[in-house]
MIKEMAR-348624 format. One line per 4 residues: number of its first residue (from 1); for each residue x, y, z of N, C-alpha, C. Coordinates in pm, 1 decimal. Atoms other than C-alpha are relative to their C-alpha. Example, Ala and Ser with C-alpha at 12.3 -4.5 7.8 and 13.67 -1.06 7.14 Angstrom:
<recs>
1> 89.0:-119.0:0.0:1230.0:-450.0:780.0:90.0:120.0:0.0  -82.0:-119.0:-6.0:1367.0:-106.0:714.0:-77.0:109.0:73.0
</recs>
This chain:
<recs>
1> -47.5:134.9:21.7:7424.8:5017.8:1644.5:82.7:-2.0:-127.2  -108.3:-12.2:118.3:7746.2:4959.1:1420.0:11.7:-124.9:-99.8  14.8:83.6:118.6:7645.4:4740.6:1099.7:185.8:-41.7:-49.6  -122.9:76.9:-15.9:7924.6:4530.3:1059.1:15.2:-60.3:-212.5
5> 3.3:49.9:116.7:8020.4:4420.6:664.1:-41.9:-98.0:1.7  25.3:89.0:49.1:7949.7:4094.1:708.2:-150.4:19.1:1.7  145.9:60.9:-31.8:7532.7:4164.7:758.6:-28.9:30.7:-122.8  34.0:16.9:123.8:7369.2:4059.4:429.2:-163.0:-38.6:39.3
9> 125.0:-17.2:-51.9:6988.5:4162.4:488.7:-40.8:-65.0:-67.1  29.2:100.7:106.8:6916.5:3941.8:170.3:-31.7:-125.4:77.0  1.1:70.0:-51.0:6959.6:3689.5:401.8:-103.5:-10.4:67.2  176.0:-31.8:-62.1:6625.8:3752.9:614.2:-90.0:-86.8:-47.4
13> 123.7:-5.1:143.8:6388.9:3729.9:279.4:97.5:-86.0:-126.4  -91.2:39.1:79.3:6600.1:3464.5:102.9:-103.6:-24.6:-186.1  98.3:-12.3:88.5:6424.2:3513.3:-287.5:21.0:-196.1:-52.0  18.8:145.9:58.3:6343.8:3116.4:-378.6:-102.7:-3.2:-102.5
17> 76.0:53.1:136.3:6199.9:2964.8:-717.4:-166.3:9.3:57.3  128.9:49.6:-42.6:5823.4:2955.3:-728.4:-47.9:-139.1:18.8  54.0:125.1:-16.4:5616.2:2660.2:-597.7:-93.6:-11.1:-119.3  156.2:90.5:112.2:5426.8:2541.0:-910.9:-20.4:-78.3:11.7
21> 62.8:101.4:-44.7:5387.7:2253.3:-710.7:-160.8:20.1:73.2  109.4:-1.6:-67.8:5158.1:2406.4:-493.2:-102.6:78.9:-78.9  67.5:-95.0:27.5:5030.8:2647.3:-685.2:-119.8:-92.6:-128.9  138.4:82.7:105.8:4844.8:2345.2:-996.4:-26.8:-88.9:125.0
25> 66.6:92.4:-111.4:4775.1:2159.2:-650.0:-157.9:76.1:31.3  99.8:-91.0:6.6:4565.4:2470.1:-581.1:-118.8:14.8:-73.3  106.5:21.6:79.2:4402.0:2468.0:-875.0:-73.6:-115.2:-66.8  44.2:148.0:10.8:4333.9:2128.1:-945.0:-102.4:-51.0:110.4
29> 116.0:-0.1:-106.5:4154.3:2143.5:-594.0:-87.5:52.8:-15.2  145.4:-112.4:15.8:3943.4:2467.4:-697.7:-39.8:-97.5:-123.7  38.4:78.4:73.7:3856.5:2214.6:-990.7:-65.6:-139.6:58.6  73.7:101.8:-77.2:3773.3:1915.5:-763.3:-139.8:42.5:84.2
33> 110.5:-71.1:-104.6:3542.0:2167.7:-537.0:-97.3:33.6:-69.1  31.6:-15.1:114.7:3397.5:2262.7:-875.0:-131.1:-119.0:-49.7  8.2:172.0:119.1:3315.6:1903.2:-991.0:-129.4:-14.7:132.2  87.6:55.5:-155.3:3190.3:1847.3:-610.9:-178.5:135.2:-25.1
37> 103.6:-87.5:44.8:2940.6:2176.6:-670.9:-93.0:-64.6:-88.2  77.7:33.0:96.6:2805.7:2032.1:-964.2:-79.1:-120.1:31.4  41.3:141.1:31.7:2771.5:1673.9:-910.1:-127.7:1.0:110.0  95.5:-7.1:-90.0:2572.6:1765.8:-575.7:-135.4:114.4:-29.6
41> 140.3:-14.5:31.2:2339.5:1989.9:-742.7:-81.4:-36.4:-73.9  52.0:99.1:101.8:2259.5:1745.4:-1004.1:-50.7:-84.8:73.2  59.6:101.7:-85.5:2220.6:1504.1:-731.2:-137.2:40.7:30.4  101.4:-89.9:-22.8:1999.3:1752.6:-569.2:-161.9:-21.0:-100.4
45> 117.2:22.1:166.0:1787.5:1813.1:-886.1:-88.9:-159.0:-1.8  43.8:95.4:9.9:1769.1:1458.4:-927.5:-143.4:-48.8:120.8  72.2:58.0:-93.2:1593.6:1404.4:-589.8:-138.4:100.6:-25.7  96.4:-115.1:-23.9:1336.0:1726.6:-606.6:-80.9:-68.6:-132.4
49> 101.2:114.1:102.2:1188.1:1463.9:-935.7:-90.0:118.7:-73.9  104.9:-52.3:76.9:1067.8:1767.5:-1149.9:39.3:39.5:-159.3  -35.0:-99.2:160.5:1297.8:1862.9:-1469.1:31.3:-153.3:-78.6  12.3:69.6:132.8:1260.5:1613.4:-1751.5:160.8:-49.7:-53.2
53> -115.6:10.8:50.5:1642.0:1660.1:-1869.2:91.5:-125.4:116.2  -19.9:140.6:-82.6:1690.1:1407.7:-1561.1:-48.8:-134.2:57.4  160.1:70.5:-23.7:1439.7:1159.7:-1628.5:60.9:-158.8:53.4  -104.4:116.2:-57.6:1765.8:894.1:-1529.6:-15.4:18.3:137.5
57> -10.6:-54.3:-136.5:1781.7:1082.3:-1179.5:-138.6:-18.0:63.8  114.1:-33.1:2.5:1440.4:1140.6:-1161.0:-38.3:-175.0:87.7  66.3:145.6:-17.5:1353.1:729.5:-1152.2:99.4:-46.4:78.1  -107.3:77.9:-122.7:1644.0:615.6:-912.9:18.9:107.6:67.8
61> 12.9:-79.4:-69.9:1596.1:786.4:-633.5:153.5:-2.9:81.4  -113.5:-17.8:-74.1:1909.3:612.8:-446.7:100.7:-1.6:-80.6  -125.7:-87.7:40.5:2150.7:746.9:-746.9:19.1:102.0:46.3  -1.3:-168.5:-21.9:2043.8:1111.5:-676.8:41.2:1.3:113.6
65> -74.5:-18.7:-121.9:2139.8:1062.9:-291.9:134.9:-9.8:15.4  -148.0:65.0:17.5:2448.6:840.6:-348.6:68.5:151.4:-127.4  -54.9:-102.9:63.1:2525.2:1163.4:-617.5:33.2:120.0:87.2  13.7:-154.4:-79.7:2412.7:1448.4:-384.4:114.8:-13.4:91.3
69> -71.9:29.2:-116.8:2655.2:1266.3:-119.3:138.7:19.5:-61.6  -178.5:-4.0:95.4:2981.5:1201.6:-369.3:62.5:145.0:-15.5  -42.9:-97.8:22.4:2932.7:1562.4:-472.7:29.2:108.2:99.9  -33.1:-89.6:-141.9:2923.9:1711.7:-106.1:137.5:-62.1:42.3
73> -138.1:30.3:-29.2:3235.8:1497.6:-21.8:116.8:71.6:-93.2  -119.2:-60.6:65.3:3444.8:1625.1:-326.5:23.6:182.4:46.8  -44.0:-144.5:-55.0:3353.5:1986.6:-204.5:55.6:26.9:85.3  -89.9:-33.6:-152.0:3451.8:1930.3:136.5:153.2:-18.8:-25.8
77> -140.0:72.3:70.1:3786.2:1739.6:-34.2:80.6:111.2:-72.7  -36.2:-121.3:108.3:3810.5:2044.6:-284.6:98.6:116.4:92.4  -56.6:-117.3:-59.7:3819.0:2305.6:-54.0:106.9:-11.3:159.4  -123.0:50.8:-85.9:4069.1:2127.5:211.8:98.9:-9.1:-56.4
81> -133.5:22.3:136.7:4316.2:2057.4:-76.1:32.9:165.0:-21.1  -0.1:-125.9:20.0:4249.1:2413.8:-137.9:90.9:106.6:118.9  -37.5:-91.7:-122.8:4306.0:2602.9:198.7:185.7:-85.7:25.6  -154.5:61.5:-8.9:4637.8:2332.4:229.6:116.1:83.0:-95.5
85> -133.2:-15.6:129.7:4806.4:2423.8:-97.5:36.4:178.7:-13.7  -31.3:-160.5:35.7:4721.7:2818.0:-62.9:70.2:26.5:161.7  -85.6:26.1:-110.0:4887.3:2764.5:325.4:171.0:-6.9:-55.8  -129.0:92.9:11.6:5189.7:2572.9:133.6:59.4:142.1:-71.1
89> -76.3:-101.8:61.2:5252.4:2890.8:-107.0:40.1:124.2:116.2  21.9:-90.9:-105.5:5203.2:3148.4:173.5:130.7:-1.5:121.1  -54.2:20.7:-77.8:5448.8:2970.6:394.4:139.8:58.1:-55.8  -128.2:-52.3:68.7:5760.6:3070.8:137.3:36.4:156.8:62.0
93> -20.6:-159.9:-63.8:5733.7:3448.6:269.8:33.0:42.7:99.8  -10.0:-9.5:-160.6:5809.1:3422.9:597.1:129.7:-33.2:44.5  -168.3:-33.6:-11.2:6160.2:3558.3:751.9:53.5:-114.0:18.6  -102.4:139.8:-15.3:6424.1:3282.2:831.3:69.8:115.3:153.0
97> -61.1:-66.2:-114.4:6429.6:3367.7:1215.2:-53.6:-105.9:68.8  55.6:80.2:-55.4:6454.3:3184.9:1499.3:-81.6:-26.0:84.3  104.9:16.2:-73.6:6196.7:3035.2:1676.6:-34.1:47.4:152.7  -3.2:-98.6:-111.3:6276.0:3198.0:1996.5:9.2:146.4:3.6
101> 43.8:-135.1:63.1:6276.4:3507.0:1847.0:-120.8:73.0:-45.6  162.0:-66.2:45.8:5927.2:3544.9:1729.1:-60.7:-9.7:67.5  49.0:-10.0:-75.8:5680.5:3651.5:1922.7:-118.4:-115.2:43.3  78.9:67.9:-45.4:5432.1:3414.3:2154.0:-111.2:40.7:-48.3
105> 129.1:-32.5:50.6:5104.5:3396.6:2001.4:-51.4:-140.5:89.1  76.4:30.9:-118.1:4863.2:3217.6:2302.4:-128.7:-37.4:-44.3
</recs>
């Protein structure tokens, strides 16, 4: 096959700026998933009514649920934000071909 001057393979793999959009989205999520970890094993704690250092938790039983619950939502929240934003960087790498060209995946 006779490569012709005009083919500019650059073109394929075009090199673009980094996303540091996605990339403090990323981490700002592993920080929300974080927050969510914590707040739900404090919740936790709170409900099991035995360590002293939560003697707030300890006596309101429906904070420690309403906590255990907030902090399981931010994890689920965390790590969806998460898997999105490490998708969004991931997607930059990928040739510039067309869609009838790549193979059927079923």
């Amino acid at each position: 096959m006779k490569l012709s001057d005009s083919f500019d393979a650059k073109r394929l793999r075009p090199r673009q700026p980094r996303n540091w959009g996605a990339r403090l989205a990323a981490g700002l999520s592993a920080l929300l998933a974080t927050l969510g970890i914590l707040l739900a094993m404090a919740g936790f704690a709170g409900l099991l009514g035995n360590y002293e250092a939560l003697a707030e938790l300890n006596a309101n039983r429906p904070l420690s649920g309403i906590l255990t619950a907030v902090g399981l939502l931010l994890l689920w929240a965390g790590v969806r934000f998460w898997r999105r934003s490490r998708i969004r960087l991931r997607r930059g790498r990928e040739l510039n071909l067309s869609p009838h060209l790549m193979k059927k995946h079923d």
